[in-house]
C-alpha positions in Angstrom: -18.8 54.4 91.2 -22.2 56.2 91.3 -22.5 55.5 87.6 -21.7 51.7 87.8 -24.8 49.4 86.3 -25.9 46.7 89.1 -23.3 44.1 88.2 -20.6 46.3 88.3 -21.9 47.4 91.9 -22.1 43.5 92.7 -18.7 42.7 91.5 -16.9 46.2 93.3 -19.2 44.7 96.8 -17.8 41.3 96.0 -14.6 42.1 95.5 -13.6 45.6 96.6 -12.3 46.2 93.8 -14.1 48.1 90.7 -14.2 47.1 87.5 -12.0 49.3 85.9 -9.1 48.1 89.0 -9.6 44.6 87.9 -9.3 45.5 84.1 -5.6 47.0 84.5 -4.7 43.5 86.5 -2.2 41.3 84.1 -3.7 38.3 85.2 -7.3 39.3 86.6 -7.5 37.6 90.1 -11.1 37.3 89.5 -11.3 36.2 85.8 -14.0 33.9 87.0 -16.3 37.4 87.6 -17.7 37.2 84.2 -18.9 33.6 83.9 -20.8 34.8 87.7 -22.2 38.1 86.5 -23.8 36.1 83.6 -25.3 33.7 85.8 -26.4 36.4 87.9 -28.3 37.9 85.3 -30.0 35.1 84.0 -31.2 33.7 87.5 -32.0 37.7 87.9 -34.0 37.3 84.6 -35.8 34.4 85.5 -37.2 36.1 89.1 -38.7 38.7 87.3 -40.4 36.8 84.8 -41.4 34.4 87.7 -42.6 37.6 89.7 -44.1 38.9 86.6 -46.6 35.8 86.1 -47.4 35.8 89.7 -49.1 39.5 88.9 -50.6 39.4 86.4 -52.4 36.1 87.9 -53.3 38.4 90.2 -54.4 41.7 88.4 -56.3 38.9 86.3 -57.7 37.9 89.6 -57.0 34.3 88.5 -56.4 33.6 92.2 -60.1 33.9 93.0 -61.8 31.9 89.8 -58.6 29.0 89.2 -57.8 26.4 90.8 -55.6 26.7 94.2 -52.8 24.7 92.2 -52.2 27.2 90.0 -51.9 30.3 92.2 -49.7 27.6 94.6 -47.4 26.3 92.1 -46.5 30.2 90.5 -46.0 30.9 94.4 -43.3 28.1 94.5 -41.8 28.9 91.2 -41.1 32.5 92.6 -39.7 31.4 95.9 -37.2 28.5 93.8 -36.4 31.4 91.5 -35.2 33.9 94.5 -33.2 31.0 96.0 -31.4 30.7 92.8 -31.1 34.5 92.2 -29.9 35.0 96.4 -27.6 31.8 95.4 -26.1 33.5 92.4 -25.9 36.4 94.1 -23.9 35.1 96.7 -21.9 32.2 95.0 -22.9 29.6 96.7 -24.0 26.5 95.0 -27.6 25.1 95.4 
């Protein structure tokens, strides 16, 4: 398992089971894995572009010459972002 990519770690840790178990299954007991790694990966996707903007606000040093808004409102989109990504990650709903 050392050479598993993140979502095949997530789906062995969610399931105890590795990718390659649930493959050989006849009728895969989590066929609903796929549709949740996607999800995962977009909300993971989104985080880092949210986080992404937040820096280079900062290595622009827009905090210190723009408004407070803007600095505020990139803060918030990062923290809705992780709450979506800690949601996917989990499989709760929102």
């Amino acid at each position: 398992m050392l050479h598993l990519d993140t979502i095949g770690r997530w789906v062995a840790s969610a399931t105890g089971r590795t990718l390659d178990q649930h493959a050989t299954d006849p009728i895969p007991a989590a066929a609903h894995l796929p549709e949740a790694a996607h999800t995962l990966r977009g909300a993971r996707a989104e985080l880092l572009l949210a986080v992404d903007r937040l820096r280079t606000l900062l290595i622009n040093e827009e905090d210190l010459t723009s408004s407070v808004g803007t600095f505020a409102g990139q803060l918030t989109t990062v923290n809705e972002r992780a709450a979506e990504y800690r949601h996917a990650a989990t499989g709760s709903t929102c």
